[in-house]
LOVEXBA-446475 format. One line per field, with one value per residue (C-alpha): residue number from 1; residue in three letters; chain; x, y, z. Coordinates in Angstrom, 1 decimal, padded with zeros to 4 digits. Each point is the difference from the previous one (the first is absolute). Layout:
BEGIN
pos [NUM / ...]
code [ALA / ...]
unit [A / ...]
xx [X / ...]
yy [Y / ...]
zz [Z / ...]
***
This chain:
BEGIN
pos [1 / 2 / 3 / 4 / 5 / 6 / 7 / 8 / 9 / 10 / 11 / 12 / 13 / 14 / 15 / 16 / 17 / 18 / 19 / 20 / 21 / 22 / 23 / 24 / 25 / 26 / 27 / 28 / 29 / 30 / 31 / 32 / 33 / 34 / 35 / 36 / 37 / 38 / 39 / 40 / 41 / 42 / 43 / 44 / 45 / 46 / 47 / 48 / 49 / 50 / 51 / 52 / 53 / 54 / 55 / 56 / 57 / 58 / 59 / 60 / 61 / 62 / 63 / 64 / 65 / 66 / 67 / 68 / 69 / 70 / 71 / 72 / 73 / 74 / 75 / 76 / 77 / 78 / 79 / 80 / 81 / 82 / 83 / 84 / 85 / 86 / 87 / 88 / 89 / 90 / 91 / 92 / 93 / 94 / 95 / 96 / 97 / 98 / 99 / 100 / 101 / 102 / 103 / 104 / 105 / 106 / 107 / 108 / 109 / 110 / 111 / 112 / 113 / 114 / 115 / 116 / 117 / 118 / 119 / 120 / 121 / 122 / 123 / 124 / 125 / 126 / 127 / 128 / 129 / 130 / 131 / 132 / 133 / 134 / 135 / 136 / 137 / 138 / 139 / 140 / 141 / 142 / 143 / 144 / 145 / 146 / 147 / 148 / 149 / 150 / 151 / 152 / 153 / 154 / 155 / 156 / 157 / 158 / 159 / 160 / 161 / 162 / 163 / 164 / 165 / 166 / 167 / 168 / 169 / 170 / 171 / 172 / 173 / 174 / 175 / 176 / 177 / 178 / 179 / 180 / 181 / 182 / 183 / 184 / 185 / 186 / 187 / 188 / 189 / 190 / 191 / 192 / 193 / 194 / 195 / 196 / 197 / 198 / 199 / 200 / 201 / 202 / 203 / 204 / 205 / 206 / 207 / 208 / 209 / 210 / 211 / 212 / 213 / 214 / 215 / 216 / 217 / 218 / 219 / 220 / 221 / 222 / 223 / 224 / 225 / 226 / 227 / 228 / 229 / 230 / 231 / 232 / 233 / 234 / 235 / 236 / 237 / 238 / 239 / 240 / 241 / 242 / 243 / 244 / 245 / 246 / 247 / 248 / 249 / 250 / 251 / 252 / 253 / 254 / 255 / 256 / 257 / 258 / 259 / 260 / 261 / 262 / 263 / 264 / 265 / 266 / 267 / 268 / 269 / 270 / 271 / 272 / 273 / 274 / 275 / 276 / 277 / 278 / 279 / 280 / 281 / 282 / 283 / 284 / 285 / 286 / 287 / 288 / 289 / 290 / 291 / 292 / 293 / 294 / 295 / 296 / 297 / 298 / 299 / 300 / 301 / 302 / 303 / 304 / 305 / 306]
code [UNK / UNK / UNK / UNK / UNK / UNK / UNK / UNK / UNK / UNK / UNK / UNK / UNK / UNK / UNK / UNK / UNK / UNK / UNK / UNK / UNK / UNK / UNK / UNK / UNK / UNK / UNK / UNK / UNK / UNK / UNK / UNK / UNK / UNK / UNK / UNK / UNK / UNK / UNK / UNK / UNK / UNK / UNK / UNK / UNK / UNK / UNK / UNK / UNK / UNK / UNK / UNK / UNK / UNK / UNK / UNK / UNK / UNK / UNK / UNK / UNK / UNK / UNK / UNK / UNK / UNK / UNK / UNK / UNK / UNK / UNK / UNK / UNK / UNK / UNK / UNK / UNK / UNK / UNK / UNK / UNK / UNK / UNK / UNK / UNK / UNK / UNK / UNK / UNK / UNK / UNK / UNK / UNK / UNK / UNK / UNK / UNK / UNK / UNK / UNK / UNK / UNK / UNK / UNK / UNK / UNK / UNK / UNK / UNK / UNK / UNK / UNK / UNK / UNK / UNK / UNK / UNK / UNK / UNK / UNK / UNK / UNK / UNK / UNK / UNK / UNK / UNK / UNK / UNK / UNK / UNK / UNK / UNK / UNK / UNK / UNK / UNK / UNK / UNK / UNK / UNK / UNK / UNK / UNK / UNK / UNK / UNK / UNK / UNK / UNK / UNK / UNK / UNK / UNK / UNK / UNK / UNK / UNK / UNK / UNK / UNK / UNK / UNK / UNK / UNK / UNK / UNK / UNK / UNK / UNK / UNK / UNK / UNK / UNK / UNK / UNK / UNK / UNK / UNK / UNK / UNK / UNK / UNK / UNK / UNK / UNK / UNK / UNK / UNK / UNK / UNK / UNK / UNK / UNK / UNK / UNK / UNK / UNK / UNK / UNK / UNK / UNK / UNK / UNK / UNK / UNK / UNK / UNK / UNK / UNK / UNK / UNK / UNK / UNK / UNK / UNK / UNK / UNK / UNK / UNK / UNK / UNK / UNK / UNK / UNK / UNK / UNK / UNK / UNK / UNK / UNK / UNK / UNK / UNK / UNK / UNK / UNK / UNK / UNK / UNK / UNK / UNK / UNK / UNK / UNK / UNK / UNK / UNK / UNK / UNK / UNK / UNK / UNK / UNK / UNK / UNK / UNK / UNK / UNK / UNK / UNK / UNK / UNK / UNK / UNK / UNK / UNK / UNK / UNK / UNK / UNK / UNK / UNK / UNK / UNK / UNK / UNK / UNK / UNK / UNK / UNK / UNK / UNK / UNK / UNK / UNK / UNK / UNK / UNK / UNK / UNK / UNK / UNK / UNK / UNK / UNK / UNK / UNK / UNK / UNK / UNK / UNK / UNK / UNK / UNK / UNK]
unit [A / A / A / A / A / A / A / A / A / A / A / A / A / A / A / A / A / A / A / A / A / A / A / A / A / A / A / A / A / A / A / A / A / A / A / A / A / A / A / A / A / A / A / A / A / A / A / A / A / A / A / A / A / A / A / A / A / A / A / A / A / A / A / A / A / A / A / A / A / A / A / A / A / A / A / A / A / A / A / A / A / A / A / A / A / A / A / A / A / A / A / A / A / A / A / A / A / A / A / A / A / A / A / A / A / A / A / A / A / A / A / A / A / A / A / A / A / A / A / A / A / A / A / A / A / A / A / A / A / A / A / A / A / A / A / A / A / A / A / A / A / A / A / A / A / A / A / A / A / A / A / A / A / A / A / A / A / A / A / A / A / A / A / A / A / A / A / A / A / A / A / A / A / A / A / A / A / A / A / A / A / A / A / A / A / A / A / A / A / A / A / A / A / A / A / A / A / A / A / A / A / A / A / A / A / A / A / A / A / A / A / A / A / A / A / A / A / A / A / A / A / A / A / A / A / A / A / A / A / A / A / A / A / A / A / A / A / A / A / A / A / A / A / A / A / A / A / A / A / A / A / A / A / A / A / A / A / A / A / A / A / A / A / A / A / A / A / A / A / A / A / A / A / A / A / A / A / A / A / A / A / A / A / A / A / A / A / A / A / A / A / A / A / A / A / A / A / A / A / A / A / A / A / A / A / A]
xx [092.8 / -003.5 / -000.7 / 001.2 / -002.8 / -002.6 / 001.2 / -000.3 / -004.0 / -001.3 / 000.8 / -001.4 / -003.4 / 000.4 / -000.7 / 002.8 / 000.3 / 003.9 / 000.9 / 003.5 / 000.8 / -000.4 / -001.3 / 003.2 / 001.1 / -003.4 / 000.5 / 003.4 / -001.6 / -002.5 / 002.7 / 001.6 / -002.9 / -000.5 / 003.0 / 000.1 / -003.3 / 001.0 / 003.2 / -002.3 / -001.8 / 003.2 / 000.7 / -003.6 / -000.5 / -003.6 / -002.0 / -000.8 / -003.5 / 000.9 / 002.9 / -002.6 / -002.2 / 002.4 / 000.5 / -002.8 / -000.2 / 002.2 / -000.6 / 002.6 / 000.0 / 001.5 / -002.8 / 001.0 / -003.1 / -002.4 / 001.7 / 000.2 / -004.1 / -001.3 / 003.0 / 000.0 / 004.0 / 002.4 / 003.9 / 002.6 / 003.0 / 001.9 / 003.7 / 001.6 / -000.5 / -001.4 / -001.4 / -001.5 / -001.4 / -001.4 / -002.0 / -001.3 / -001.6 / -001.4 / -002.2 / -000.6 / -001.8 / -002.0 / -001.1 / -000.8 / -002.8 / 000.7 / -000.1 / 002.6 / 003.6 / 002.6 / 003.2 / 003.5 / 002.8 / 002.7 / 003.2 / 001.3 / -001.9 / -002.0 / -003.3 / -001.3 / 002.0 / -003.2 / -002.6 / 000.4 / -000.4 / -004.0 / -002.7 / -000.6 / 003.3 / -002.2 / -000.1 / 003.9 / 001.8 / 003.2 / 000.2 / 003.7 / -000.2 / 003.2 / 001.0 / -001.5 / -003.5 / -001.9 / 002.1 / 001.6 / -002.0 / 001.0 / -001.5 / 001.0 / -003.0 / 001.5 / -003.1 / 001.0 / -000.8 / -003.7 / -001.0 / -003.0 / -000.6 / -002.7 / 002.5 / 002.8 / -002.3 / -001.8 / 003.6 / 000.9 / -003.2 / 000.7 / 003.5 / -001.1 / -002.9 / 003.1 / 002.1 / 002.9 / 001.4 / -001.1 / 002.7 / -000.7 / 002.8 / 000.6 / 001.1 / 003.6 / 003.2 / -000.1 / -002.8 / 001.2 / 000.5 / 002.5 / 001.5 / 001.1 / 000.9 / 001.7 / 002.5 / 000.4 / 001.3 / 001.9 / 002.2 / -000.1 / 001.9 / 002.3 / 001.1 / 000.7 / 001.7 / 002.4 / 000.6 / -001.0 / -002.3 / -001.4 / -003.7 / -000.4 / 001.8 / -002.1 / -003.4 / 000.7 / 001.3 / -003.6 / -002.5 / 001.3 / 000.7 / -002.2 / -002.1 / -001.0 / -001.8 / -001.4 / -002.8 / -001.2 / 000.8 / 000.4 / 003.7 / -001.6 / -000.6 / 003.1 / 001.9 / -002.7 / 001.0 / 003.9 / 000.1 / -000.3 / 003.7 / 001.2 / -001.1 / 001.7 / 003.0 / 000.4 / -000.9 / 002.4 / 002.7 / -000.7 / 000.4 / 002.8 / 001.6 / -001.7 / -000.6 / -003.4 / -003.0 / -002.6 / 002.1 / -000.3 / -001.9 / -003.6 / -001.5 / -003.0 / 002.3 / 001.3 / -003.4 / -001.3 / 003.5 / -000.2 / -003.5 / 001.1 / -002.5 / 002.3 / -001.8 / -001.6 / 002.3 / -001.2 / -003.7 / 000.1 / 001.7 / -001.3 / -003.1 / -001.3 / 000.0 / -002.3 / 001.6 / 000.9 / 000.3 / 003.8 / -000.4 / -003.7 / 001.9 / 003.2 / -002.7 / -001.2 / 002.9 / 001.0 / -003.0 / 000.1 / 003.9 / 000.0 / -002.9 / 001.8 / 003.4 / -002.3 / -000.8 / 004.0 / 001.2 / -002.3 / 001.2 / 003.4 / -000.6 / -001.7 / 003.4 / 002.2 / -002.7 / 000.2]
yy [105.6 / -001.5 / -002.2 / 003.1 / 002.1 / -002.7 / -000.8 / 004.4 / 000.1 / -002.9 / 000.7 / 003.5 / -001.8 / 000.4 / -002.9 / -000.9 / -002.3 / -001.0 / -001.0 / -001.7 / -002.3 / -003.5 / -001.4 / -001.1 / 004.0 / 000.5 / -002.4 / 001.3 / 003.5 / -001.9 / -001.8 / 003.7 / 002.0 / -002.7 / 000.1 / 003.5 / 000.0 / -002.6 / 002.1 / 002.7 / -001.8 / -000.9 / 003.9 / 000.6 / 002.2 / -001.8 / -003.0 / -003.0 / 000.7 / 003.2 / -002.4 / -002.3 / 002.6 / 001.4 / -003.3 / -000.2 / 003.6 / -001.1 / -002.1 / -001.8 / -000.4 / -000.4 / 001.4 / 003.4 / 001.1 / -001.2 / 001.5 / 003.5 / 000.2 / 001.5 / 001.3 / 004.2 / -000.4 / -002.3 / 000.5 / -001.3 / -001.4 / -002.1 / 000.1 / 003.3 / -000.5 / 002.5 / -001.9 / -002.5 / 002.8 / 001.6 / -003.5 / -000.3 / 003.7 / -000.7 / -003.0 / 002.0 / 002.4 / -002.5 / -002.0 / 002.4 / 002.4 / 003.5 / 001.7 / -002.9 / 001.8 / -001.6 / 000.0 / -000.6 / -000.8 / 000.6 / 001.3 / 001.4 / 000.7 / 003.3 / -000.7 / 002.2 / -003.3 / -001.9 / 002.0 / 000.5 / -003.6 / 000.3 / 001.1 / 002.1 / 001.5 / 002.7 / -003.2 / -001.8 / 001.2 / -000.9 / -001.2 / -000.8 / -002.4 / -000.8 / -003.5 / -001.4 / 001.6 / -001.3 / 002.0 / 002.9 / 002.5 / 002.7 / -000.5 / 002.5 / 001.2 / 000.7 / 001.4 / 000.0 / 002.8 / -001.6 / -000.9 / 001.5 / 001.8 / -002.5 / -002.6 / 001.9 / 000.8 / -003.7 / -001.5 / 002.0 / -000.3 / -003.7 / -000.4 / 002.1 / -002.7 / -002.8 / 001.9 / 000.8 / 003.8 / 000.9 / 003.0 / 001.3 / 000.6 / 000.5 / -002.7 / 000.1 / -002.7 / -001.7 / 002.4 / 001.5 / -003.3 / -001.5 / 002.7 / 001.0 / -003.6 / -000.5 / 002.8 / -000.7 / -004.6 / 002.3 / 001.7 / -002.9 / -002.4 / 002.9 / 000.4 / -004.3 / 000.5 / 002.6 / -002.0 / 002.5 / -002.3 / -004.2 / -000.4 / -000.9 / 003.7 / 001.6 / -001.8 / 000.7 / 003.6 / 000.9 / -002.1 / 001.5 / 003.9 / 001.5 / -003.5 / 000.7 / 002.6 / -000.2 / -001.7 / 002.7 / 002.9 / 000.5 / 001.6 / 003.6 / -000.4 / -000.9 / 003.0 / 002.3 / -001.4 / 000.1 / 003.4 / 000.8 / 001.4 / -002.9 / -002.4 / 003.3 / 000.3 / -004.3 / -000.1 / 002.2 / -001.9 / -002.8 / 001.2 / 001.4 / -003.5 / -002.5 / 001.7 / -001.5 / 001.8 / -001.3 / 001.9 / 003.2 / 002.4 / 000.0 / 003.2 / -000.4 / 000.3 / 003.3 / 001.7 / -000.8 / 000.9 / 003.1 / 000.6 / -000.6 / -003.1 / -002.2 / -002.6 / -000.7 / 002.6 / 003.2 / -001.3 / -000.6 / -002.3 / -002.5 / 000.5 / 002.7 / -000.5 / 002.1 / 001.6 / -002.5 / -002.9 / -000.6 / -000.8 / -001.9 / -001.7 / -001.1 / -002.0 / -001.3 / -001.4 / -001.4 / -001.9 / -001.7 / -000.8 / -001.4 / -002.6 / -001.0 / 000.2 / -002.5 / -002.7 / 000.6 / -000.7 / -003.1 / -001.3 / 000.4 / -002.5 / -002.4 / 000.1 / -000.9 / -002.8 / -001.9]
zz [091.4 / -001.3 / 003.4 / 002.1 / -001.9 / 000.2 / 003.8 / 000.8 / -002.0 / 001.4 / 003.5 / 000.0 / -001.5 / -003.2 / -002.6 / -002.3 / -002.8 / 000.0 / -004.2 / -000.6 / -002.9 / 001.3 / 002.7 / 001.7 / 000.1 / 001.8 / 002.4 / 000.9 / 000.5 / 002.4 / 002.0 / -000.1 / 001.3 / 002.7 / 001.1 / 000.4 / 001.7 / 002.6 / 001.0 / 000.4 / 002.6 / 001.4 / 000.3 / 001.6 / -003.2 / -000.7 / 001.5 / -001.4 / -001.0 / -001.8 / -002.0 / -000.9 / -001.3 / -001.8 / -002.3 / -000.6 / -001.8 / -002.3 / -003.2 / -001.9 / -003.7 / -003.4 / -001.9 / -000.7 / -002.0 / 002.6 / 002.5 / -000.8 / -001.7 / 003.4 / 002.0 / 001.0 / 000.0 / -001.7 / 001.0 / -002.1 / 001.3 / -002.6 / -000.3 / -001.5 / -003.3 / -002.1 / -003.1 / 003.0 / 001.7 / -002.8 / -001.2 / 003.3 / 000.1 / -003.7 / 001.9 / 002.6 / -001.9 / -001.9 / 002.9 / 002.4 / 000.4 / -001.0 / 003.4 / 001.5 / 001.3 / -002.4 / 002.3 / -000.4 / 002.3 / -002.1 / 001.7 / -003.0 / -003.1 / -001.3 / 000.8 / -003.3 / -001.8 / 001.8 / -000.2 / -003.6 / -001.1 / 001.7 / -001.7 / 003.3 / 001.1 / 002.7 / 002.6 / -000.5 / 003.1 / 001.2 / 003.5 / 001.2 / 003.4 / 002.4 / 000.7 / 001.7 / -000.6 / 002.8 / 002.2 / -001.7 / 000.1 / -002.7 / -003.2 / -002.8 / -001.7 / -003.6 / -002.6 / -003.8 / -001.9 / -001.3 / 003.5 / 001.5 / 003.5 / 000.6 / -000.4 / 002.1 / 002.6 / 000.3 / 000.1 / 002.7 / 002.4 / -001.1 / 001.2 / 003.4 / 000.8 / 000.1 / 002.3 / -002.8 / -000.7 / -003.1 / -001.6 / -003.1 / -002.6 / -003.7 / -002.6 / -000.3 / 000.1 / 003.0 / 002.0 / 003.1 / 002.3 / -002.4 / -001.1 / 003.9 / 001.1 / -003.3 / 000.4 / 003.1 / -001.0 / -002.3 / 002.4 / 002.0 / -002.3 / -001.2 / 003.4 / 000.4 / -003.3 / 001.4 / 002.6 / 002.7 / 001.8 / -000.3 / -000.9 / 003.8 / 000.9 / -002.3 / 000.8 / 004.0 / -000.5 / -002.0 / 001.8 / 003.5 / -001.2 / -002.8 / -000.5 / 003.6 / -000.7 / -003.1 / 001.4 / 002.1 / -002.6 / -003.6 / -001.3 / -000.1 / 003.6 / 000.6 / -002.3 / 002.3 / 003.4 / -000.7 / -001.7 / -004.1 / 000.5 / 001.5 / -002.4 / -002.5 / 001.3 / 000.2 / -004.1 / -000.5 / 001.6 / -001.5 / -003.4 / 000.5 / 001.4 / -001.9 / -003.2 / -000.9 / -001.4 / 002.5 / 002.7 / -001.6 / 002.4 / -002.1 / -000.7 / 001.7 / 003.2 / -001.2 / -000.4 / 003.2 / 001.7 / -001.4 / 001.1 / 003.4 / 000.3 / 001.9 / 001.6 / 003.1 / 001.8 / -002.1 / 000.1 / -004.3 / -002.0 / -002.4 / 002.7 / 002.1 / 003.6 / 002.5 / 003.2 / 002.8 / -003.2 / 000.8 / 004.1 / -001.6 / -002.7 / 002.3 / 002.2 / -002.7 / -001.6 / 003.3 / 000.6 / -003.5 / 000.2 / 003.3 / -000.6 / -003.4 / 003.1 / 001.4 / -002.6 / -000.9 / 003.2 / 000.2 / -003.4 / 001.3 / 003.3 / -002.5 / -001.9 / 003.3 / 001.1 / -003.4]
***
């Protein structure tokens, strides 16, 4: 992930100073970012001034120390190990200045675990990227309990001047990103394990149904635009069939139900929609789903060619 971070900085202008172990680990990142770079030309993403500059924003080096003395952000991206992690945000604090940003890209670990090894816990901030970083564009914005709104707020504006989605979310097991796309593998593999489908059956069925969509909206749109009942009534099915405790209708359902806040067709849901939102929102929806319909369609002929 380190090269994807330097890669994502140095190409929106900002200086970076890229630390790794040895020198042969840099050079790999190097030979990484470049080949990224030149596959971005390839693309037409950038031109090949702006992929020289962009090497040239970014500094390569062992020297830990030295890097961080004068740097207004340091991100951390070792491997997830927590005694590692917690080492590297103990020199972090010593060699940097005390207004620097102490970041961390952990996918996993409570970030008050981090932020209570510094001697200034108010600017440790968890900041959870997507691989790969230089073109995923969420990044979970997770504070610990110490961190300061000068910190939160300077992340943010930070993450916005690189182009990236910045979401802010508490410090728990796994965040939100995982947490989803890990119940999700989850179902995945019990379903292969059943037998009811192959990897390849599985893989097709999602990345052509709900995967479809996912890009254009999040799974609250979706429970809006099919109907709070609907999604109800399926739980409850389910449950009764399969048995398993994530099928169970959640209660959160029930409440709204009962308020009458349906979705997109009685105006409320887990949104509010004004009047004329459904005929508004179906043109909408259409619009995003047939450019992805598109890009499908054109991955598909690229499939029959090869």
């Amino acid at each position: 992930m380190g090269h994807g971070f330097a890669q994502i900085f140095a190409l929106n202008n900002v200086p970076v100073r890229l630390v790794d172990e040895t020198d042969e680990l840099l050079k790999r990142a190097r030979g990484w970012i470049i080949d990224n770079l030149n596959y971005m030309l390839e693309l037409g993403e950038i031109e090949r001034a702006w992929m020289e500059s962009t090497l040239g924003q970014i500094q390569f080096t062992t020297d830990l120390k030295q890097a961080a003395q004068e740097v207004d952000y340091a991100l951390e991206a070792v491997f997830e190990n927590l005694d590692l992690k917690k080492r590297i945000f103990q020199q972090l604090d010593a060699y940097t200045q005390p207004h620097a940003i102490l970041a961390s890209n952990t996918s996993s670990f409570d970030i008050n675990e981090l932020s209570a090894v510094t001697l200034h816990p108010g600017r440790v901030i968890g900041t959870h990227w997507f691989h790969p970083p230089q073109i995923t564009p969420c990044v979970e914005i997770i504070p610990s309990g110490s961190t300061s709104q000068e910190t939160i707020d300077c992340t943010i504006n930070f993450m916005k001047r690189i182009g990236k989605v910045p979401t802010v979310c508490k410090s728990a097991p796994g965040f939100v990103g995982n947490r989803l796309q890990f119940a999700m593998v989850a179902e995945a593999l019990a379903i292969v394990e059943e037998g009811l489908a192959t990897p390849e059956e599985v893989d097709q069925i999602v990345k052509t149904s709900f995967g479809f969509r996912l890009s254009a909206y999040g799974p609250f749109q979706v429970c809006d635009q099919a109907g709070l009942d609907i999604y109800h009534a399926t739980y409850e099915y389910l449950y009764s069939k399969v048995g398993r405790e994530q099928f169970k209708p959640p209660k959160i359902l029930d409440k709204l139900i009962k308020q009458r806040r349906l979705g997109l067709k009685a105006q409320s849901g887990f949104y509010e929609y004004k009047e004329g939102a459904v005929e508004a929102m179906k043109r909408e929806r259409d619009r995003k789903l047939y450019a992805r319909l598109r890009l499908f369609r054109e991955e598909q002929k690229a499939k029959k060619v090869k």
